[in-house]
C-alpha positions in Angstrom: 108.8 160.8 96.1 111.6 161.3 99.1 108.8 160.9 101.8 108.0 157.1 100.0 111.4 156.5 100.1 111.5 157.3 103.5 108.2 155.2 104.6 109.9 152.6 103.1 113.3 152.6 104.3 111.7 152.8 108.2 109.1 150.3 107.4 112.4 147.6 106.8 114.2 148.8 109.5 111.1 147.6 111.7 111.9 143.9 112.4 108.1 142.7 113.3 109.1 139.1 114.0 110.9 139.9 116.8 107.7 142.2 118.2 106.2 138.8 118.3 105.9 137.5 122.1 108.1 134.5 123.3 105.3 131.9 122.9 105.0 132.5 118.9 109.0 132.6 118.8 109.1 129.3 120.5 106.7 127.8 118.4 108.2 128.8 115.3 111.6 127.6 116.5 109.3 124.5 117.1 108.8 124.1 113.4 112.7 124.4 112.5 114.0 120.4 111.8 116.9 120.2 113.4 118.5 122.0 116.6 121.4 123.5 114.6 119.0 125.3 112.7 117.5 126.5 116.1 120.7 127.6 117.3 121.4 129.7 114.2 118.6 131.8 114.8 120.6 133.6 117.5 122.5 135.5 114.8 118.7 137.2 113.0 118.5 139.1 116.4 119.5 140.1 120.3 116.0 139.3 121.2 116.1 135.7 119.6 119.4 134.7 121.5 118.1 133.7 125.1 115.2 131.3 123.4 117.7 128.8 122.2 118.3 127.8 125.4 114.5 127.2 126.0 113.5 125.4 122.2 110.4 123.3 123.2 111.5 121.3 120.5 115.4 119.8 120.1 116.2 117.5 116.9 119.6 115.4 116.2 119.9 113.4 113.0 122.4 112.3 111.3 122.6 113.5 107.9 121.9 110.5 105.5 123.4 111.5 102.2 127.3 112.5 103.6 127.3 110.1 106.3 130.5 112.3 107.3 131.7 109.9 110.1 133.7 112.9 111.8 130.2 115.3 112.0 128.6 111.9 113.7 130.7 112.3 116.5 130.5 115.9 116.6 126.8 115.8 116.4 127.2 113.2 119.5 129.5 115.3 121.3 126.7 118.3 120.9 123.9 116.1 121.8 125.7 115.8 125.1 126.9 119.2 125.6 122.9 120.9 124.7 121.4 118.7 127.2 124.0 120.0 129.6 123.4 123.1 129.6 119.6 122.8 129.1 119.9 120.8 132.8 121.8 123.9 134.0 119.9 126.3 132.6 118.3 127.7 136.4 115.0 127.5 136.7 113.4 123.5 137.7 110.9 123.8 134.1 113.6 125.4 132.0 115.2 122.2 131.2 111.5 120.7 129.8 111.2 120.3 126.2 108.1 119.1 124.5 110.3 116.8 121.6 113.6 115.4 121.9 114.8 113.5 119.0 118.4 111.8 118.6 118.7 109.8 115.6 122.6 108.4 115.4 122.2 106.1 112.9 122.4 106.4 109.1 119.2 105.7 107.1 117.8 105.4 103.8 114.9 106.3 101.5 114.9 102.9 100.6 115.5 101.5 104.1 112.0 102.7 105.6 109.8 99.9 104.6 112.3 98.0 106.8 113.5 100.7 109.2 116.9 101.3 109.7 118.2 97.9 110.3 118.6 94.7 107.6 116.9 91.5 108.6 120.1 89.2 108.7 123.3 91.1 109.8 125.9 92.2 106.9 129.2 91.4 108.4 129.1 91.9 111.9 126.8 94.8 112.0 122.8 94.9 111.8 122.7 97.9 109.3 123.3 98.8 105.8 126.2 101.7 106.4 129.3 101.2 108.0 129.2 103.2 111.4 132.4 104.4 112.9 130.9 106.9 115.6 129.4 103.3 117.3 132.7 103.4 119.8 131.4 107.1 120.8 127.9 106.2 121.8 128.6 104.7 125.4 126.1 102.8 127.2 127.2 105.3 130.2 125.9 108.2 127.6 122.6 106.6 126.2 122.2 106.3 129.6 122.2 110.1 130.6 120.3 111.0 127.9 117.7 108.2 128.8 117.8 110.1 132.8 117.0 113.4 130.5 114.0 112.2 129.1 113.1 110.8 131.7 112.7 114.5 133.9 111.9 116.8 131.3 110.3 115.1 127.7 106.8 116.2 128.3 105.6 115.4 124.5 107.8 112.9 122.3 110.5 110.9 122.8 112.9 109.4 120.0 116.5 107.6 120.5 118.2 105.9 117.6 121.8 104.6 118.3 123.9 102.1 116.8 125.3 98.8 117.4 127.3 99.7 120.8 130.6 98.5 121.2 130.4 95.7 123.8 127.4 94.2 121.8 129.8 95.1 118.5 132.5 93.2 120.6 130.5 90.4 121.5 129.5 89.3 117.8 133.3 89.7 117.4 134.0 87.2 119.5 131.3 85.2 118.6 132.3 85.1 115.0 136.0 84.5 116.2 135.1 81.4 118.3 133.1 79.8 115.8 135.6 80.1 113.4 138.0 78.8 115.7 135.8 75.9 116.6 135.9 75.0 113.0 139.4 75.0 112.5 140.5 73.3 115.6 137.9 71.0 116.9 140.1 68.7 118.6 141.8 71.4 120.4 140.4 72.9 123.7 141.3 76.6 124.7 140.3 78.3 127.6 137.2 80.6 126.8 138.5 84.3 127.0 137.6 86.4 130.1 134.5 88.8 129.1 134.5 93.0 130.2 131.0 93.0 132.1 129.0 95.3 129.7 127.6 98.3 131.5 123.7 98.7 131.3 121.2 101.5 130.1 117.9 101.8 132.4 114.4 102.6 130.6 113.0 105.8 131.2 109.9 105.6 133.5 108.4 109.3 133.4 104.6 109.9 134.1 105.0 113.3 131.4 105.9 111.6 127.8 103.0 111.0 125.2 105.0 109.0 122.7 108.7 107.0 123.2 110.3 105.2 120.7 114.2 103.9 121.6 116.5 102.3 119.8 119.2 100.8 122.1 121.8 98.7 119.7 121.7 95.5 121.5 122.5 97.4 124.7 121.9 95.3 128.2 119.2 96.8 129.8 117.9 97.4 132.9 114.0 97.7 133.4 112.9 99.7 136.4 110.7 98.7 139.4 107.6 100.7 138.2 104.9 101.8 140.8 101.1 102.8 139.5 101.2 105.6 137.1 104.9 105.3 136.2 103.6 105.9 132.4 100.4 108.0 133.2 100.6 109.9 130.1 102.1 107.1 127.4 99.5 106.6 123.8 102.8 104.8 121.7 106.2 102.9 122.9 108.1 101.3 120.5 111.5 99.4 121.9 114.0 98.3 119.7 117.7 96.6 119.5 117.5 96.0 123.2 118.5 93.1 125.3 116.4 92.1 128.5 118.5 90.0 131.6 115.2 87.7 132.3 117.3 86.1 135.1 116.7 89.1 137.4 113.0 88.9 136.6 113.7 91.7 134.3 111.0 90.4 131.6 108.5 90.5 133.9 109.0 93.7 135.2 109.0 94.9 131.7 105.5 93.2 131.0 104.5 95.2 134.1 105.4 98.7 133.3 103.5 98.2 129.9 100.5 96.9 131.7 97.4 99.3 132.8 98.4 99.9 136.6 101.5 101.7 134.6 100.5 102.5 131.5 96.5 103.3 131.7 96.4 105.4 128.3 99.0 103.3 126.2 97.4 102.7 122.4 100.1 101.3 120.4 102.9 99.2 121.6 105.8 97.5 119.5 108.7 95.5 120.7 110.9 94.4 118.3 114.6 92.9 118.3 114.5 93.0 121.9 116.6 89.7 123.3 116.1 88.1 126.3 112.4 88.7 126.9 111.9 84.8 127.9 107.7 85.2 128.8 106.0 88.5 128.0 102.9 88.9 130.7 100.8 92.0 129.3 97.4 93.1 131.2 96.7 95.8 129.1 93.9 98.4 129.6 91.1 99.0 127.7 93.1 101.6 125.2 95.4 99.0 123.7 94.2 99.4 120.7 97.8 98.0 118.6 100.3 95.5 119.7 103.2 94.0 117.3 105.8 91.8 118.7 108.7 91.1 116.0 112.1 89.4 116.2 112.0 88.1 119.6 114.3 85.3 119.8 114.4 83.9 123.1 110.2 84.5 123.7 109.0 81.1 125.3 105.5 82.9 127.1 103.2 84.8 126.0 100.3 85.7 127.7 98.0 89.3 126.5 94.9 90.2 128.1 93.6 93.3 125.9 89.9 93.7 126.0 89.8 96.8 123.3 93.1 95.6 120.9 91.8 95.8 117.6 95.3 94.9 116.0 98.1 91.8 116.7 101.2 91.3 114.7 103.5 88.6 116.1 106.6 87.6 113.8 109.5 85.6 113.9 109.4 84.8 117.5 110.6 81.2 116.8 110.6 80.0 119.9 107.0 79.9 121.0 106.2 76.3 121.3 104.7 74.7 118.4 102.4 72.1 120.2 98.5 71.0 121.1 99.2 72.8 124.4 97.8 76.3 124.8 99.4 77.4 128.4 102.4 78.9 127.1 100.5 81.3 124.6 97.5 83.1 125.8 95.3 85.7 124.2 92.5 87.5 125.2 91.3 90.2 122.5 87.4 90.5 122.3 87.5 93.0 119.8 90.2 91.6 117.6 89.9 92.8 113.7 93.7 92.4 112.2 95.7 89.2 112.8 98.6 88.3 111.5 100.7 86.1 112.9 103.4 83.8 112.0 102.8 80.2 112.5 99.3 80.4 114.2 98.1 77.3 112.5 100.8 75.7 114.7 99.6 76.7 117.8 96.9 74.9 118.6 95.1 78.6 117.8 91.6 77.9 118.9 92.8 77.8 122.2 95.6 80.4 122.2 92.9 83.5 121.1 89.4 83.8 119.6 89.3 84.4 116.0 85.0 85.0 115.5 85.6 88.9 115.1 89.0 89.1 113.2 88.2 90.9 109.7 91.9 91.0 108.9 93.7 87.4 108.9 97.5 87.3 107.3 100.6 85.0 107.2 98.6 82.0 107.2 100.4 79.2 105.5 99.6 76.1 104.0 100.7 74.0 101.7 98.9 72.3 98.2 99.1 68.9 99.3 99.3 67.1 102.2 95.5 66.2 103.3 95.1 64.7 106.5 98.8 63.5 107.1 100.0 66.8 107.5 99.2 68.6 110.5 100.5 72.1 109.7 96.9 72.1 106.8 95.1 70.4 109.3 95.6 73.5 111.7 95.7 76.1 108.7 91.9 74.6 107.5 91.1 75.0 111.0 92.3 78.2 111.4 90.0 79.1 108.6 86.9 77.7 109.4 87.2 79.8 112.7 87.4 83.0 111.1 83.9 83.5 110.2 84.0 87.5 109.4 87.7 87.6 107.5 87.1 89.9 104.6 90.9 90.4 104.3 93.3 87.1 103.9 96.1 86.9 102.8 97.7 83.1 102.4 101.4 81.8 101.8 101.1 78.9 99.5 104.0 76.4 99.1 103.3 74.3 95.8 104.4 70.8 97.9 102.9 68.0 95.2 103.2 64.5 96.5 100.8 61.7 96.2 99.3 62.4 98.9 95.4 64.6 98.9 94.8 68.0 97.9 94.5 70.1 100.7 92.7 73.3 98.9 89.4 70.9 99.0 89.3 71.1 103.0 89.4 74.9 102.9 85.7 76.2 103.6 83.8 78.4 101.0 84.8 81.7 102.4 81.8 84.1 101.2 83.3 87.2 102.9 86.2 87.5 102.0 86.8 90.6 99.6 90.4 91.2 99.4 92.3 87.8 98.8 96.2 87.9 98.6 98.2 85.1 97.9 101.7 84.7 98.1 102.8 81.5 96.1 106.1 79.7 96.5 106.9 77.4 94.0 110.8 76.4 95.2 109.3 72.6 95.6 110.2 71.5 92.0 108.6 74.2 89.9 105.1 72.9 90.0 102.3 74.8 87.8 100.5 76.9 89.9 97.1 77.5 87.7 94.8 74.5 88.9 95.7 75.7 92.5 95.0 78.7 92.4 91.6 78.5 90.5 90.3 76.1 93.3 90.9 78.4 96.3 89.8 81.3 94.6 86.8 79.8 93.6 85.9 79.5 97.5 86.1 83.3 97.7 83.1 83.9 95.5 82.9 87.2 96.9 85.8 88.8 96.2 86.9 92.5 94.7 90.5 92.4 95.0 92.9 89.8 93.8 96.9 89.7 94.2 98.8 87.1 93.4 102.8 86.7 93.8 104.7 84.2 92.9 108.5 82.9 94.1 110.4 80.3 93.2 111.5 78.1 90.2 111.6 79.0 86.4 111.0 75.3 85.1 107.7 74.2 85.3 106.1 71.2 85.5 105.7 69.4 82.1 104.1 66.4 83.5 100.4 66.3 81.9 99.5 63.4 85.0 100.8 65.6 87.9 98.5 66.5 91.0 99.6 69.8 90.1 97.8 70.6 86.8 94.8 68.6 87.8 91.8 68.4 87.6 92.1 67.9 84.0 90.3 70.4 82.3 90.0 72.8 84.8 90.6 76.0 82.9 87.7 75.7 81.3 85.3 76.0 85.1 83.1 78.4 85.7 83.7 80.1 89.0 81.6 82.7 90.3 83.3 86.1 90.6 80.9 88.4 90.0 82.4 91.1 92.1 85.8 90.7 91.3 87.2 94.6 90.0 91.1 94.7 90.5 93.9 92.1 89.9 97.8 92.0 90.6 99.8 89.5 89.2 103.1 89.8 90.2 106.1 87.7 89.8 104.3 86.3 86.4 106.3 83.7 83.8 104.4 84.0 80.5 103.7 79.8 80.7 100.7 78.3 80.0 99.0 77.3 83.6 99.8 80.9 84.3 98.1 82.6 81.1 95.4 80.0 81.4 94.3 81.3 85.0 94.4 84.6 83.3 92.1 83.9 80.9 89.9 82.2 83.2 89.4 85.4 85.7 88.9 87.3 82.3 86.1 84.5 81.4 84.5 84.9 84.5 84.5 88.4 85.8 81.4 90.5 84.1 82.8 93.7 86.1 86.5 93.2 86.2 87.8 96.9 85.5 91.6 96.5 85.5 94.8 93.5 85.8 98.2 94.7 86.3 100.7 91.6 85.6 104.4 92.4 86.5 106.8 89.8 84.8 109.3 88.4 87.1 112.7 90.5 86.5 114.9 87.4 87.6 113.3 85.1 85.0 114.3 87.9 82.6 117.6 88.4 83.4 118.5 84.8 84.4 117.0 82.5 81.4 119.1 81.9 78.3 118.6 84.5 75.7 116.3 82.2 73.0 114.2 82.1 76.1 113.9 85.7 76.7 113.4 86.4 72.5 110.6 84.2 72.3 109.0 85.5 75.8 104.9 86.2 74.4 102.7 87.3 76.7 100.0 86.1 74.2 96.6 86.7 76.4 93.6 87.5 74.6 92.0 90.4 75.4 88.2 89.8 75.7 85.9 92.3 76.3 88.8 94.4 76.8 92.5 95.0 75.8 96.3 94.5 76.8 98.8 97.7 77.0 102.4 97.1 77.8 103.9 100.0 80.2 107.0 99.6 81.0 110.4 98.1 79.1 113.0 98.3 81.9 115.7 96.3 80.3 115.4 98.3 76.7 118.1 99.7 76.9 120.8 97.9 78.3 120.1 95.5 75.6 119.0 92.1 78.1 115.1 92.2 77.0 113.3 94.2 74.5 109.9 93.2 75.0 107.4 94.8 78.1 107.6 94.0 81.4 104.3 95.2 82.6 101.0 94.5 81.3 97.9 96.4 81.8 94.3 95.1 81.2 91.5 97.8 81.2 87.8 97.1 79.7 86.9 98.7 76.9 84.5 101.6 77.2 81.4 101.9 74.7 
C-alpha cells in the first residue's frame, strides 16, 4: 500500500509537459487566445519562462463585454512595450512571429454581420461604443507597429484601431463649421489653421499570407512597391483608411495589389478607404474574390482578372452613371457572383461580360415605368445578358404611374433556381401580389423563393389601379413545378398578400415548406383594433398552418402569432 503511495506521489511530481521539446511548447502557446494568457504561462514552470519571449503567435483584443476604457490603454501601452522587446530580443529571427493580432476596438456579437463599424456615423464617431483610448492610438504608433509587421509577420496580419484623433478632430470641425454656416450665413470668418495630420505607411513585406488593417480614417501613405513586394499575400482587406490621390498615391496602391506585386493574392477587399479617385487593378490569375465597398471619392475603375470568380462593388456613388464605358472597365472571363450596386446604370454590357455569371444581385428596377425610364430599360437589359444566372436576387420599388408595366419586358428566365426579391413599397403603399406573380412566373424553374417586403402599412384600395392588375390574376396558373422552400418576410396579413400565398400553394405539386414572418413594425405601430382583428386566414391545402412564435405575448401589444409555418401533410 505505501509503495502505491509512493508511485504515485513521484509520478505527480514528474511535470511531463515541460519534457516536451520547445517546438510543441510553442505550438501550444500557439493555441492560447490572447498574449496575456501566453505570458502567464511563465509562472507553471522555469523551463516555460524564456518561450514567451519567442510565442509564434501574439493576440491583443479588447475585451468586449467591460469595455474598461483604462485596460484599453493599458492593453495599448503593452502592445507597444511586447513588440519592443520582441525587436530587442538578439538574434535577427527572434523577433518573427507567425500571427500578430491587435484589435483596439470594441465589438459586438450583434455587430459581425456589419463588422465593427455602423453604416452612418452616431455622433461624430463611426462605431457603436464610445472609445476614449482613440487619443492613445497615434498615427506615429500604428505606424511602428505597421514597420513590425512589416519585418517579422511571416503568417497573419490583423490591425484594428479606432477613429484617430486628427480624423476625430477633423469631423469636429466639420460639424462645427456647418453648424456655424447655418447660423451665420451672412457672416464671413476666416477658416481656422489645420495641424498637418501625420501619416501611417502600408506594410510591403514579401513574408505575410494574410493582412487585414483597420486604419480609423488615418492619412496614408502607399509605398513605391518593386516586383514581389507581396510574394507571399492569398487575402488583404483595407479598411477606414484614407488615400492622398494627389501624389499619385491611388495608383500606386492599384499597383502593389496587382500581379508584378502580389502574384498569389486570392481575396481582396477595400472598403471605407477615401481618396482612392481611379482604382487600376491587373490582377493575376489567382484573384479569385474582389469587393469594393464605401468608396466615396472612386471616379475609375478599371480590373483585369482573368480567374475572379466573385465581384462585389457597393456604395461607391461616384462612378459615373452614363452610356460611356471608359471610366469603368472589367475584364473577368470566369465571373460567377455579381453583385453590384447600380450596374443597370452603367451602361453594363460594355463595362464587363455577364454570359458566365451564375450569381447576379442588387439589381433594381422598378414596377412601372416601360420604355420612358431608362434605369428598367438598363435593368431588362441587364437581364437578358445573363443567360446562366441561377441565383437573382432583385430590389423592387412598387413605383405605379400611368405609364407601362415593366415586369412584361423581363425575359422568361428558365434557370434561375433561387429567386430573392426585396420589395419596397414606400411609393404610396401599392399591393404587391399582381407583381409579384408576373415576375415569378418568368422563373418557371425555381426551388427557392424569398420574398421581403419594406415600406407602407396602407395599401392600396383602389380596385382600377395598375397595381392590382391584371384583374383576375390570382386565379393564373403559373408553372412551378420545382418550387420546394418559401420565405415571406416582412408579411401584412392583406388580401393581395394572402392571395399570392394561396396562388404558390395552388401551384406548387412539391412545395415542402413556407415560413411567413409578419412585419413586427406593423404590429407594434397600427392602432390596437388593427392588431385584434390581425387573421392570417390562409387555407391550408394539401397541407397545414402552425404558428411558432408569439413575441409580443407577453408584454401585452399582440397576442396572436408572429410566424407561420406551412408543411405538407404526410400520408
Amino acid at each position: 500500500m505505501e509503495m502505491n503511495e509512493t508511485a504515485t506521489s513521484a509520478a505527480a511530481a514528474v511535470d511531463l509537459i515541460s519534457e516536451l521539446n520547445d517546438d510543441v511548447l510553442l505550438r501550444i502557446l500557439g493555441l492560447l487566445p490572447s498574449a496575456r494568457d501566453v505570458a502567464r504561462t511563465a509562472v507553471l514552470s522555469k523551463r516555460w519562462r524564456h518561450l514567451c519571449g519567442i510565442a509564434p503567435c501574439l493576440r491583443f483584443d479588447v475585451s468586449s463585454s467591460a469595455r474598461c476604457h483604462d485596460a484599453a490603454r493599458r492593453l495599448t501601452a503593452g502592445v507597444d512595450a511586447c513588440l519592443a522587446r520582441r525587436r530587442g530580443g538578439g538574434a535577427a529571427d527572434a523577433a518573427d512571429v507567425d500571427v500578430l493580432e491587435i484589435s483596439l476596438v470594441y465589438t459586438d456579437t450583434s455587430e459581425s454581420k456589419h463588422g465593427t463599424f455602423k453604416r452612418v456615423p452616431v455622433g461624430k464617431r463611426f462605431y457603436f461604443h464610445d472609445h476614449r483610448h482613440e487619443a492613445d492610438v497615434t498615427p506615429s504608433l500604428v505606424d511602428s507597429w505597421l514597420r513590425f509587421a512589416e519585418r517579422h509577420v511571416k503568417g497573419s496580419f490583423v490591425l484594428e484601431v479606432p477613429l484617430n484623433a486628427a480624423a476625430a478632430a477633423a469631423l469636429d470641425r466639420a460639424e462645427e463649421t456647418s453648424t456655424a454656416e447655418q447660423d451665420y450665413q451672412e457672416e464671413e470668418s476666416p477658416a481656422p489653421e489645420l495641424e498637418e495630420e501625420e501619416v501611417v505607411e502600408l506594410p510591403a513585406t514579401s513574408r505575410a499570407e494574410a493582412m487585414s488593417i483597420t486604419l480609423g480614417g488615418a492619412n496614408t501613405t502607399v509605398p513605391i512597391a518593386g516586383a514581389g513586394a507581396f510574394h507571399a499575400l492569398t487575402d488583404f482587406t483595407l479598411c477606414r483608411a484614407k488615400i492622398n490621390a494627389y501624389d499619385d498615391g491611388d495608383l500606386r496602391l492599384g499597383h502593389l495589389l496587382s500581379s508584378p506585386c502580389c502574384p498569389r493574392l486570392r481575396r481582396l477587399e477595400l472598403r471605407h478607404v477615401a481618396g482612392l479617385i481611379r482604382l487600376h487593378l491587373d490582377a493575376s490569375d489567382a484573384l479569385e474574390e474582389l469587393r469594393l465597398v464605401y468608396l466615396p471619392d472612386l471616379l475609375r475603375l478599371h480590373v483585369d482578372a482573368p480567374g475572379l470568380r466573385l465581384l462585389r462593388v457597393g456604395h461607391c456613388d461616384n462612378l459615373p452613371c452614363s452610356g460611356d464605358p471608359a471610366p469603368v472597365r472589367v475584364s473577368a472571363p470566369r465571373l460567377e457572383a455579381l453583385a453590384w450596386d447600380r450596374l443597370e446604370c452603367i451602361a453594363c454590357r460594355e463595362v464587363i461580360a455577364t454570359a458566365t455569371v451564375r450569381h447576379l444581385k442588387k439589381i433594381s428596377l422598378f414596377s412601372h415605368g416601360g420604355d420612358e425610364d431608362e434605369t428598367n430599360v438598363a435593368a431588362v437589359r441587364l437581364l437578358k445578358s445573363c443567360t446562366a444566372v441561377d441565383h437573382l436576387e432583385l430590389r423592387l420599388t412598387l413605383r405605379v404611374e400611368s405609364s407601362e408595366d415593366t415586369t412584361k419586358e423581363i425575359p422568361y428566365l428558365p434557370t434561375v433556381t433561387n429567386l430573392r426579391l426585396d420589395v419596397s413599397t414606400w411609393w404610396k403603399g401599392h399591393t404587391i401580389g399582381a407583381t409579384l406573380a408576373r415576375i415569378i412566373a418568368k422563373c418557371n424553374n425555381i426551388k427557392h423563393l424569398s420574398i421581403r417586403v419594406s415600406g407602407l402599412f396602407k395599401v392600396c384600395s383602389d380596385p382600377q389601379c395598375n397595381c392590382s392588375q391584371p384583374e383576375g390574376w390570382e386565379d393564373q396558373k403559373i408553372q412551378l413545378e420545382h418550387l420546394k422552400k418559401v420565405e415571406f418576410k416582412g408579411f401584412i396579413p392583406c388580401d393581395d398578400r394572402k392571395s399570392l400565398l394561396r396562388l404558390l400553394l395552388k401551384n406548387a405539386p412539391v412545395l415542402e415548406k413556407i415560413n411567413v414572418k409578419l412585419n413586427n413594425t406593423y404590429i407594434l405601430q397600427s392602432p390596437e383594433e388593427f392588431r385584434e382583428n390581425t387573421n392570417f386566414d390562409v387555407p391550408g391545402y394539401q397541407g397545414f398552418w402552425t404558428p411558432y412564435e408569439w413575441k409580443y405575448r407577453e408584454c401585452g401589444i399582440f397576442y396572436g402569432a408572429t410566424k407561420y409555418e406551412w408543411t405538407r401533410e404526410t400520408n
